[in-house]
One Martini backbone bead per residue (centre of mass of N, CA, C, O) as a GRO file, in nm:
protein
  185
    1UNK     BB    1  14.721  -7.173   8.856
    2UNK     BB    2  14.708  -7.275   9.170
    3UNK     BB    3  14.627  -7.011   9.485
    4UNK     BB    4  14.556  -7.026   9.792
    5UNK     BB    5  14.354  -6.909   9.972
    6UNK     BB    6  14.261  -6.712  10.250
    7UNK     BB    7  14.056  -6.933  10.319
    8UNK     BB    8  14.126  -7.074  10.588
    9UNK     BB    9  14.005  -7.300  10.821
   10UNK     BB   10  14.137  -7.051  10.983
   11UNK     BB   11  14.241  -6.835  11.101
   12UNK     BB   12  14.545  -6.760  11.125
   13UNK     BB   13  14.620  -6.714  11.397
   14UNK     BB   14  14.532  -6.968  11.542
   15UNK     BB   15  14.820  -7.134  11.421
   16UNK     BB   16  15.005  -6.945  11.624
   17UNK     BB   17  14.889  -7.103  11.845
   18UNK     BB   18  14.968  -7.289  12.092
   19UNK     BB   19  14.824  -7.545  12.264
   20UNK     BB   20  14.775  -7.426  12.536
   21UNK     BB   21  14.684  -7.194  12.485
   22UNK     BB   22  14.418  -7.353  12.336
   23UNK     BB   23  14.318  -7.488  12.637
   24UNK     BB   24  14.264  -7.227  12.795
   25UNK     BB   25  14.001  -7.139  12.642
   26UNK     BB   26  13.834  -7.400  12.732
   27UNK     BB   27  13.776  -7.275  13.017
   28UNK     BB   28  13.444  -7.339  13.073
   29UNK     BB   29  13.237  -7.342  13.325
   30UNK     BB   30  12.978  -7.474  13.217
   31UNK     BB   31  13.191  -7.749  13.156
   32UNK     BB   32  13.391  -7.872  13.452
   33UNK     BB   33  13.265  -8.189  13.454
   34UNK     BB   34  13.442  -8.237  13.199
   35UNK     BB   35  13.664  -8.380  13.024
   36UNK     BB   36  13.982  -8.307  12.902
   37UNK     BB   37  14.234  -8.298  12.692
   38UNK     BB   38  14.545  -8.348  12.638
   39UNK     BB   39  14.785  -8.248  12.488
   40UNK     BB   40  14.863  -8.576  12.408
   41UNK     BB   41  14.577  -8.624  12.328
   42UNK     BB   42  14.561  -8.443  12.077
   43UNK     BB   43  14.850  -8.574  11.949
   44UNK     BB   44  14.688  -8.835  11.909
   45UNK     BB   45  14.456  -8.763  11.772
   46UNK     BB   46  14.571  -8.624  11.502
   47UNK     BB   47  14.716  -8.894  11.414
   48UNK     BB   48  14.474  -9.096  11.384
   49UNK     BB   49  14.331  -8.868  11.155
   50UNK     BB   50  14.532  -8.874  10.969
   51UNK     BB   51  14.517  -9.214  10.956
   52UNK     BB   52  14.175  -9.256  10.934
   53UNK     BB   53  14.045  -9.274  11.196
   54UNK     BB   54  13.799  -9.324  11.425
   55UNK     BB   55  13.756  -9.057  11.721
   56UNK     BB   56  13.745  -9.051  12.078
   57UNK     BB   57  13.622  -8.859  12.370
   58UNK     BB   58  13.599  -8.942  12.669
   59UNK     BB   59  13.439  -8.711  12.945
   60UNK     BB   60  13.440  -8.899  13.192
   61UNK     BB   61  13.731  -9.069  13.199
   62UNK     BB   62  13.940  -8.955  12.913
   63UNK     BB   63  13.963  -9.141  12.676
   64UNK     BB   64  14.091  -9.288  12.388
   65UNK     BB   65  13.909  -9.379  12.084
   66UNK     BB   66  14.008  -9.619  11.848
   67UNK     BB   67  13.903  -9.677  11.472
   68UNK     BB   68  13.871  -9.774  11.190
   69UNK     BB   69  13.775  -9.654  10.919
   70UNK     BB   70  13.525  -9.825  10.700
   71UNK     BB   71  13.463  -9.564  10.469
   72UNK     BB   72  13.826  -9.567  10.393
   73UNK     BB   73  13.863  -9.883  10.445
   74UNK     BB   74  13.918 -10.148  10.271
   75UNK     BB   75  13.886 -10.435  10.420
   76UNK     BB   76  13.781 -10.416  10.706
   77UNK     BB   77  13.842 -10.516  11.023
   78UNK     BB   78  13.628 -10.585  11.285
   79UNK     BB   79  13.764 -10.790  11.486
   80UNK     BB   80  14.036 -10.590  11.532
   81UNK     BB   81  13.776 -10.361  11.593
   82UNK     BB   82  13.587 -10.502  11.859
   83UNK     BB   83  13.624 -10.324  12.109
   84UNK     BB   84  13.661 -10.123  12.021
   85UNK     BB   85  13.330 -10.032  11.927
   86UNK     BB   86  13.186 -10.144  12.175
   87UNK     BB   87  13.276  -9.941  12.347
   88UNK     BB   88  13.140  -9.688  12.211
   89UNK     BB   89  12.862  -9.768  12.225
   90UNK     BB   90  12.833  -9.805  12.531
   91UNK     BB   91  12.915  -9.435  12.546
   92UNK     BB   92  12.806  -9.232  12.351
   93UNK     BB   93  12.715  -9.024  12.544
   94UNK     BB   94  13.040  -8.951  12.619
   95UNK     BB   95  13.108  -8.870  12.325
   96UNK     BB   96  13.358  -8.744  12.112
   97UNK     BB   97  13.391  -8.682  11.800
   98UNK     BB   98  13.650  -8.679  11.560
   99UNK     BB   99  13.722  -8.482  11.266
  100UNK     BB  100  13.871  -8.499  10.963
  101UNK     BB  101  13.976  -8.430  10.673
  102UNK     BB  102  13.887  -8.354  10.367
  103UNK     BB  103  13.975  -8.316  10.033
  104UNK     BB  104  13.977  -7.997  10.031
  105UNK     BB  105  14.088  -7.972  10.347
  106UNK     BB  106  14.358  -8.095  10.239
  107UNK     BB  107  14.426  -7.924   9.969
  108UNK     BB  108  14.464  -7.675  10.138
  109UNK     BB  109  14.671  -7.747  10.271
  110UNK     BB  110  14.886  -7.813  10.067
  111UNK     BB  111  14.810  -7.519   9.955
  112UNK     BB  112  14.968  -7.399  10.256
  113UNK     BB  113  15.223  -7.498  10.236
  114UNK     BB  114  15.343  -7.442   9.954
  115UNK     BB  115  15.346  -7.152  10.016
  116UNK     BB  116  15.584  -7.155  10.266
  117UNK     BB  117  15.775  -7.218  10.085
  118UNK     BB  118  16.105  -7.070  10.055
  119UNK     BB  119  16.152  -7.253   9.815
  120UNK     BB  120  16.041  -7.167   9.468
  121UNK     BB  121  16.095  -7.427   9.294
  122UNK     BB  122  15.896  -7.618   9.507
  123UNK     BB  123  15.666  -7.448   9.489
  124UNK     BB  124  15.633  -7.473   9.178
  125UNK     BB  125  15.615  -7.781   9.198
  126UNK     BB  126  15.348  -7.795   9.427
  127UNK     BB  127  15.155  -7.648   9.260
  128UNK     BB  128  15.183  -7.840   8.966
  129UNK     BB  129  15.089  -8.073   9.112
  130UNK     BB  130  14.784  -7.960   9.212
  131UNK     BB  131  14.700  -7.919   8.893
  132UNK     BB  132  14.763  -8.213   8.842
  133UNK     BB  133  14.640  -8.476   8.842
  134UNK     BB  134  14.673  -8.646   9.107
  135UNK     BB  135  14.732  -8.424   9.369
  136UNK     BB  136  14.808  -8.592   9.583
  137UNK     BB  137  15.023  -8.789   9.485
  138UNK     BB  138  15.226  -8.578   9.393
  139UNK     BB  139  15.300  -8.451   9.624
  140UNK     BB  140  15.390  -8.688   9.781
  141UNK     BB  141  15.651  -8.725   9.571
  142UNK     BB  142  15.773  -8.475   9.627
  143UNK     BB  143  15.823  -8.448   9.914
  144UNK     BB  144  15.975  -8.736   9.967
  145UNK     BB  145  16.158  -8.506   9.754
  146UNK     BB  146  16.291  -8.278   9.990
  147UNK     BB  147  16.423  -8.337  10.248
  148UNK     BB  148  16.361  -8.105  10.481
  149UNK     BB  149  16.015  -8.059  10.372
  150UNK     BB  150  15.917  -8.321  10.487
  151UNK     BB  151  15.927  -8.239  10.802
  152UNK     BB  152  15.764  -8.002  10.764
  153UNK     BB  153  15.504  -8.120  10.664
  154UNK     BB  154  15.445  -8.300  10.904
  155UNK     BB  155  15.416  -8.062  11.102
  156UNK     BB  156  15.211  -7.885  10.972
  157UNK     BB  157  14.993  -8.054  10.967
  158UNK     BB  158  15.001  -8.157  11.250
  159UNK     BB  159  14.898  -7.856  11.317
  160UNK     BB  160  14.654  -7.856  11.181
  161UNK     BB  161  14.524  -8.073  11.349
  162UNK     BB  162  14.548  -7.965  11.660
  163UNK     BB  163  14.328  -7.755  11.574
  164UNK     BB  164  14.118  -7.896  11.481
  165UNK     BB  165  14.058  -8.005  11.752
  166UNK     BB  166  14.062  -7.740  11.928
  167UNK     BB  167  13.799  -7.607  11.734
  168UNK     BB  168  13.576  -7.836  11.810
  169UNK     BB  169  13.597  -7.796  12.110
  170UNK     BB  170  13.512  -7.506  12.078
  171UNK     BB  171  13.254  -7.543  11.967
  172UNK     BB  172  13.106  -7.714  12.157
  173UNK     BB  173  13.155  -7.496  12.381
  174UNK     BB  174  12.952  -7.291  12.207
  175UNK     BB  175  12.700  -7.479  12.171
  176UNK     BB  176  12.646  -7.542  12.509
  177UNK     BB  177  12.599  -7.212  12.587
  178UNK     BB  178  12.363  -7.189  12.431
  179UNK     BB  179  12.205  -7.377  12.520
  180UNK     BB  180  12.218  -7.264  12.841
  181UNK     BB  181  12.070  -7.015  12.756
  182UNK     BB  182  11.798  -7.121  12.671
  183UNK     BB  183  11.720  -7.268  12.913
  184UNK     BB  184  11.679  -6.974  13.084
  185UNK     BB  185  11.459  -6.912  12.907
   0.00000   0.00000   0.00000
């Protein structure tokens, strides 16, 4: 039986604050002239992410670009995602691409919602699934038909992915306030 290791994507408590709260951390004086993502644009940004699409936001006018990965999805028609794709192209130095979970940190995210879930029997259930054989495909199918845990499952997610955004601009304004400190030596 595979039981969800305790070294989650973030510590525990991240999952904990709120969008808004995770937003007050970003306020870095380092770079008060980029704009930041709205709380709305996060949570669009993160079902984009969830969708499988690859995603940016332009720090110049606020703006949020997205479209199929190609890397993702067989037969990529990229006539109908060629205005964003050339949009990403021409402003590529203002863009701050946003990464989705790959599938570890998926099955993960899968075994911390089944830990989460109170009747024993589906968490039993859900463990089971992602121990055999195909394990994305059957918790999806267990899920589908779990009644009112398939709504909690799309939550839990859905904050997992608007965590994993702003964990990721949390790392930029980390990694940004060192080069600036660098710099001054």
């Amino acid at each position: 039986m595979v039981f969800p290791e305790k070294n989650l994507l973030f510590p525990t408590e991240f999952y904990t604050l709120e969008l808004s709260e995770h937003l007050d951390r970003l306020n870095n004086p380092i770079h008060r002239n980029s704009m930041k993502p709205t709380e709305k644009q996060i949570r669009d940004i993160a079902e984009y992410l969830e969708g499988g699409m690859r995603v940016f936001f332009n720090e110049k006018d606020g703006t949020v670009t997205y479209y199929t990965d190609e890397e993702r999805w067989d037969g990529f028609e990229e006539e109908l995602w060629e205005e964003a794709v050339e949009e990403v192209e021409a402003n590529s130095d203002d863009l701050i691409e946003f990464l989705g979970f790959d599938s570890r940190e998926s099955f993960t995210l899968m075994a911390d919602f089944a830990e989460s879930v109170d009747d024993e029997k589906l968490k039993q259930e859900l463990f089971d699934a992602l121990n055999r054989s195909r394990p994305f495909r059957n918790f999806k199918n267990l899920i589908d038909r779990s009644g009112p845990y398939r709504e909690q499952w799309f939550a839990f997610r859905q904050k997992r992915y608007e965590a994993s955004v702003v964990q990721q601009l949390e790392t930029l304004e980390f990694l940004r306030a060192e080069e600036s400190e660098e710099d001054l030596t």
